[in-house]
C-alpha positions as CSV (number, residue, x, y, z in Angstrom):
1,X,-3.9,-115.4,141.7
2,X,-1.0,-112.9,141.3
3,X,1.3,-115.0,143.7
4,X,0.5,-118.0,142.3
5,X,1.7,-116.5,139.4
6,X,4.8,-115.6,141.3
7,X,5.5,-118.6,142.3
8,X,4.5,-120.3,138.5
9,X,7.1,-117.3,137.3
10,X,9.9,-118.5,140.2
11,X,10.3,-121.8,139.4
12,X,10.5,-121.4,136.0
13,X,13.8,-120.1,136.5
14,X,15.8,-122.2,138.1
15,X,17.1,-121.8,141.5
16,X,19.8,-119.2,140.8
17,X,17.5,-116.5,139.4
18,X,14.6,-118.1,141.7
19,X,16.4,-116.6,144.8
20,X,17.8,-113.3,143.2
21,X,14.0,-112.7,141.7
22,X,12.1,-113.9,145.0
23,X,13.7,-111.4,147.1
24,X,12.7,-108.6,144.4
25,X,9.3,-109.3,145.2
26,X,9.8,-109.4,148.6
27,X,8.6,-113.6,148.5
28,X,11.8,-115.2,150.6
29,X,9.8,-117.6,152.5
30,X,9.4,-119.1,148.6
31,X,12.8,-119.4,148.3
32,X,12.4,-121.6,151.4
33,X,9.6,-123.6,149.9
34,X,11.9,-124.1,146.5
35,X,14.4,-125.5,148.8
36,X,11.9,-128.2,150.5
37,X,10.1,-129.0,147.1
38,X,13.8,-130.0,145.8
39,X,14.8,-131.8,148.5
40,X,11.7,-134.0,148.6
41,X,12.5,-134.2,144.5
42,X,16.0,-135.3,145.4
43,X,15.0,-138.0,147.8
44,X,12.3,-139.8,145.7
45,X,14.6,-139.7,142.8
46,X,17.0,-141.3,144.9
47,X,15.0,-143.8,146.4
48,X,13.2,-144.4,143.0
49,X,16.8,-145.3,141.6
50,X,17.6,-147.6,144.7
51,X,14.4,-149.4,144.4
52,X,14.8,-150.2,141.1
53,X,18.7,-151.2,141.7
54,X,17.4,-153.3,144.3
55,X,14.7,-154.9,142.6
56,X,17.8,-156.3,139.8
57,X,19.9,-157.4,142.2
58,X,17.1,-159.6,144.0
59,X,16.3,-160.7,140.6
60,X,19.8,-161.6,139.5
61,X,20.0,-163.1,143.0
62,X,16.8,-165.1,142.6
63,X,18.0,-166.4,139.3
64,X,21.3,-167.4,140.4
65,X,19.6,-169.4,143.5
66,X,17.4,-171.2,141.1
67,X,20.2,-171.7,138.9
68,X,21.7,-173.9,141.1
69,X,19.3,-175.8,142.3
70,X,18.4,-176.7,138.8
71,X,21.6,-178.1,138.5
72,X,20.7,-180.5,141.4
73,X,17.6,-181.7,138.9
74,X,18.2,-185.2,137.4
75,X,20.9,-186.5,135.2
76,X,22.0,-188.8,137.9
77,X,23.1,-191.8,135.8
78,X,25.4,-189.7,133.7
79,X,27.1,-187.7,137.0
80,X,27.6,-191.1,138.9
81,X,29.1,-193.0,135.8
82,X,31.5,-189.8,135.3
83,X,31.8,-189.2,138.6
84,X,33.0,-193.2,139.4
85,X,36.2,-192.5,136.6
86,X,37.4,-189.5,137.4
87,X,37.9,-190.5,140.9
88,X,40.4,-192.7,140.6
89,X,42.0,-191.1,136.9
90,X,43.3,-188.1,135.8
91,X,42.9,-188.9,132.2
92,X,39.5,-189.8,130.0
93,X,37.5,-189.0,127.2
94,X,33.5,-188.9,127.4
95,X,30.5,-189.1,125.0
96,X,27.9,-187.0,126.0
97,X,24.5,-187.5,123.9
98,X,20.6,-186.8,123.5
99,X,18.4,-187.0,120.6
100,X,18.5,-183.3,120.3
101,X,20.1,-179.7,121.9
102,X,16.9,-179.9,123.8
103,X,18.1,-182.6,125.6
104,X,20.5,-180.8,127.2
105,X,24.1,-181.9,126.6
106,X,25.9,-178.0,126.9
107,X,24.0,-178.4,130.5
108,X,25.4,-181.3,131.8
109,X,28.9,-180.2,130.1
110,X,28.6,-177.6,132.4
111,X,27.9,-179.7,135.2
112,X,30.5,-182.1,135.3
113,X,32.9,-179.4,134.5
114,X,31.9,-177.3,137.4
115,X,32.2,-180.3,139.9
116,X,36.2,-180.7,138.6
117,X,37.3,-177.1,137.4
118,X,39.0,-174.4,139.2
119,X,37.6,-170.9,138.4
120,X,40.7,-170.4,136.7
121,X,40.1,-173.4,134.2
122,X,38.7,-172.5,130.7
123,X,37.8,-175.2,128.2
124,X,39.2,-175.7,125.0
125,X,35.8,-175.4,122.7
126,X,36.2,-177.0,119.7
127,X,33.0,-176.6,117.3
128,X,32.9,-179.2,114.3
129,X,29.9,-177.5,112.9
130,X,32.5,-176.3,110.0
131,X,32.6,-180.3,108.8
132,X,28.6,-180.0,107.5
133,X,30.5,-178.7,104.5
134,X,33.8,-179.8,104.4
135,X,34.1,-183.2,106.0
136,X,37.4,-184.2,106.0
137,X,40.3,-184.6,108.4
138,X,42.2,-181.9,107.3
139,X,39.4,-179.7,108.5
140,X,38.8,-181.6,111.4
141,X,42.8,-180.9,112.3
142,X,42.4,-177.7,111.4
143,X,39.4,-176.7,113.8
144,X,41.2,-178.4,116.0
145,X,44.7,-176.9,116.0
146,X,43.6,-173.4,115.9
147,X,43.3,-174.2,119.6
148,X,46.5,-175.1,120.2
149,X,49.2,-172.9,118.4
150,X,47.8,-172.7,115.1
151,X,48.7,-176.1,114.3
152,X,46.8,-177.1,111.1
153,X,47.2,-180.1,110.0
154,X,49.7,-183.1,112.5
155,X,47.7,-184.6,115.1
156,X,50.8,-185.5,116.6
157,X,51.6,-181.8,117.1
158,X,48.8,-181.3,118.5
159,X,49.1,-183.8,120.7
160,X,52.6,-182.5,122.0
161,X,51.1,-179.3,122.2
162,X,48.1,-180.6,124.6
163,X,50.6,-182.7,126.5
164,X,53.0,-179.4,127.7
165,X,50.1,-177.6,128.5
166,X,48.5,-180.1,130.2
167,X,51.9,-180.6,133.0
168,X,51.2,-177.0,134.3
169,X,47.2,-176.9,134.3
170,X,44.1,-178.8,133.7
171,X,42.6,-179.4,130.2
172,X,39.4,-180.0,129.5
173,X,38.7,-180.3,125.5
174,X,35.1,-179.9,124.5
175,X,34.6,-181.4,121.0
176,X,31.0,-180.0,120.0
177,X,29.0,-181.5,117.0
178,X,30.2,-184.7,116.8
179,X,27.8,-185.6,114.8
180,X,28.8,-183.3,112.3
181,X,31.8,-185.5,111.5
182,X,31.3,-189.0,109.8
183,X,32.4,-192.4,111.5
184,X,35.6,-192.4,109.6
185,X,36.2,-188.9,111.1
186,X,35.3,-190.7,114.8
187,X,37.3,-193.2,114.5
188,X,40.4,-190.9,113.2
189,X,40.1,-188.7,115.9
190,X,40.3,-191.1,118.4
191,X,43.3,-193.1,116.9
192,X,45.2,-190.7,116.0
193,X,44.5,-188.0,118.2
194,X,43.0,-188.7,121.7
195,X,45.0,-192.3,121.9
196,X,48.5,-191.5,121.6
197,X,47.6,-188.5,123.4
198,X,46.3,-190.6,126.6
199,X,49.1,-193.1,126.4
200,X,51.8,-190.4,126.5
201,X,50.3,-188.6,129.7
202,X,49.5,-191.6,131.4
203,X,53.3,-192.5,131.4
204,X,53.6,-189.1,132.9
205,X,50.7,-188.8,135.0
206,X,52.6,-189.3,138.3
207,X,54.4,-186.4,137.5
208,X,51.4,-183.8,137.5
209,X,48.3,-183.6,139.6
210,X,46.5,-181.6,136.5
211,X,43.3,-183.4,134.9
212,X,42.9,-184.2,131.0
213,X,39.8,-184.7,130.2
214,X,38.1,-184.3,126.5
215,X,34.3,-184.3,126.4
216,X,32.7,-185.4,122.5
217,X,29.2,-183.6,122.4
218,X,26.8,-185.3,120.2
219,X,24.0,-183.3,119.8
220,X,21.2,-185.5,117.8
221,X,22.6,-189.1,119.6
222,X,24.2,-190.0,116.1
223,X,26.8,-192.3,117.4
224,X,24.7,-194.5,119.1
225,X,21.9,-194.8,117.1
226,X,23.5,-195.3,113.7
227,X,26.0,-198.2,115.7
228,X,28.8,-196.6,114.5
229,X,32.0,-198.9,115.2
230,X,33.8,-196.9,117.7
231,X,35.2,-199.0,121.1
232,X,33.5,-197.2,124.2
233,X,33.1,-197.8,127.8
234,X,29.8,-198.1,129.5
235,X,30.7,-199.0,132.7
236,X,33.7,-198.5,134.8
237,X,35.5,-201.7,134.8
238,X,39.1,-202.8,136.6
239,X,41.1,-203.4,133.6
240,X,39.7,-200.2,131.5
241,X,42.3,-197.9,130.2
242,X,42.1,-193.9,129.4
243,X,42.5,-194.5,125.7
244,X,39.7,-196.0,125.3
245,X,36.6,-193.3,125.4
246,X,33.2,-193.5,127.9
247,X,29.8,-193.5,126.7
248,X,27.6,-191.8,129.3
249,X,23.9,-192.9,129.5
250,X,22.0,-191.2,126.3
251,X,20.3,-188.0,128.1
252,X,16.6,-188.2,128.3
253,X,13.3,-186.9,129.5
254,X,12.9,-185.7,132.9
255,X,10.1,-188.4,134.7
256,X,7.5,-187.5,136.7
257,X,9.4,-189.5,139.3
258,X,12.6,-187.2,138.8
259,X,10.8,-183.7,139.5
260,X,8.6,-185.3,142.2
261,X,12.1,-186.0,144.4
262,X,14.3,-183.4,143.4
263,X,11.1,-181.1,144.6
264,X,11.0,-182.8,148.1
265,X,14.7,-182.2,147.9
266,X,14.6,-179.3,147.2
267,X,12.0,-177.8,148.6
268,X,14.1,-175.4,151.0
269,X,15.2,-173.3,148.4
270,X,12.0,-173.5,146.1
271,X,9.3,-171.3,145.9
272,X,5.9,-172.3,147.8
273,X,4.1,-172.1,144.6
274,X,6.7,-175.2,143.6
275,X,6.0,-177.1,147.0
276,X,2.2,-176.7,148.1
277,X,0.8,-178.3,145.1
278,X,3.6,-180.8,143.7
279,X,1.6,-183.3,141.5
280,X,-0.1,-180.0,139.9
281,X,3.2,-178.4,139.5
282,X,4.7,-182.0,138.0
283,X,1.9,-182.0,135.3
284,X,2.1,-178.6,134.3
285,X,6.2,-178.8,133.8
286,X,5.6,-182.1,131.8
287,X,2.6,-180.8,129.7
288,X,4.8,-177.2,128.9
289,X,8.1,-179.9,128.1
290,X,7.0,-182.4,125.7
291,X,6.5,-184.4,128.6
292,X,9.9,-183.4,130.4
293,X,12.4,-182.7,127.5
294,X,15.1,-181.2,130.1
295,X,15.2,-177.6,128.1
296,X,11.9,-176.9,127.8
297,X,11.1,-177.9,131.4
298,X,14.1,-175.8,132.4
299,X,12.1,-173.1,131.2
300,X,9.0,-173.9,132.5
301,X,10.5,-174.4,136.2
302,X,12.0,-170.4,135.2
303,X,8.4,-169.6,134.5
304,X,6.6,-171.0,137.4
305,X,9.1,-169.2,140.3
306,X,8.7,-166.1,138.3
307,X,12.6,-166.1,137.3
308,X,14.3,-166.0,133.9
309,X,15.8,-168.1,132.1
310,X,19.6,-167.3,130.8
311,X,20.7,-169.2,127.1
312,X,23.9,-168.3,128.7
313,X,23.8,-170.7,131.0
314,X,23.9,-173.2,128.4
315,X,27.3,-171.5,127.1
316,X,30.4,-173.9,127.7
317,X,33.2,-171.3,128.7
């Protein structure tokens, strides 16, 4: 009992008066056992540390795997129709729509940016939210200027401001809650903004290499359901011109069809719980979705490979 005391006593005080007091009672082998009691205390707090280190880095790893293979889920329609303009032009303007944010549009935003934009490229996000309560052009101008120099109020400035930019980079404008604006508003924008605007750098366009593209985000499908009378494209024809703005197929629920080939597609990079029981997988997505609303079953594909699911990836920047 008395060493154990001593030894209670010892390491109590640390291992500068540990040594100085262990050799007054004559106990130096304890100074040895202090040293290997440490050393193991050293290592598991070290390996503790690692572990955990390396248990958020698979994680973050994991998430960023399934992050882009989620990418490769659906939305087809809308990639091919985009995809079959900008081929061939440096210069468009796109609608992108759903019933509601659940739908998706910041996604697929993202999507067609990222198969187009350098890692230097940063869109121009312009939010029209502010028109719920002030909707007039002046606003609009001003939302949109603040942008581009501080302009508030000429959409002809503006529009010369875009245009110099535009001959030593790439611009992509993102124009979110469009259908905060009325059809008036739409229709403004378009004339006098985005149409002089495309005419000009068309005339110029063999001058630069640089893409200027504007995306409209409508966020509850406002523009096509209310038949608002605004001249789009829906399909890629010969004789269209830049000026003139492309609807992209409304966004819409993911079919059973949908997750059942970009599985099989996919399957490589998937999980086994994904690919060994597919239709049960399918009906548990759909039921957990609304029966495939693309957010929600973005978040239940999260949940079923044990991964998380980032509302920053939903962030245009």
């Amino acid at each position: 009992m008395a060493r154990e005391r001593v030894i209670t006593f010892l390491f109590s005080l640390g291992y500068e008066k540990f040594t100085e007091t262990a050799s007054i009672y004559q106990e130096s082998y304890l100074v040895h056992l202090y040293l290997w009691v440490s050393l193991i205390f050293v290592k598991l707090s070290t390996t503790v540390v690692t572990v955990h280190i390396s248990i958020a880095d698979d994680s973050q790893i994991k998430n960023q795997q399934l992050y882009h293979v989620l990418l490769k889920l659906d939305y087809t329609d809308q990639e091919q129709l985009f995809s079959r303009f900008i081929t061939t032009n440096q210069i468009a303007a796109f609608l992108i729509h759903g019933s509601s944010q659940d739908y998706g549009q910041h996604w697929l935003t993202n999507r067609l940016l990222k198969k187009i934009r350098r890692v230097s490229d940063k869109p121009v996000l312009v939010d029209l939210d502010c028109l719920v309560h002030n909707r007039n052009s002046q606003t609009m101008w001003r939302e949109l200027g603040r942008h581009f120099g501080g302009i508030k109020d000429s959409p002809d400035l503006i529009a010369g401001k875009v245009l110099k930019s535009w001959t030593t980079k790439n611009i992509y404008i993102v124009v979110d809650n469009v259908q905060s604006m009325s059809e008036q508003l739409l229709q403004e924008l378009i004339q006098k903004f985005w149409l002089p605007l495309a005419t000009q750098a068309q005339s110029i366009a063999s001058q630069t290499n640089f893409k200027l593209l504007m995306f409209l985000i409508d966020n509850v499908s406002k523009v096509e359901s209310q038949s608002w009378n605004v001249s789009f494209a829906e399909n890629f024809e010969p004789t269209w011109r830049c000026h003139q703005p492309v609807i992209l197929p409304k966004n819409n629920v993911f079919s059973d069809i949908a997750l059942r080939d970009w599985i099989n597609h996919e399957s490589v990079y998937l999980p086994d719980q994904l690919v060994e029981n597919i239709d049960g997988v399918i009906q548990t997505i759909l039921e957990n979705s609304e029966a495939g609303i693309p957010i929600p079953a973005f978040r239940e594909i999260c949940n079923l490979c044990e991964c998380e699911w980032l509302e920053e990836w939903l962030k245009i920047c």
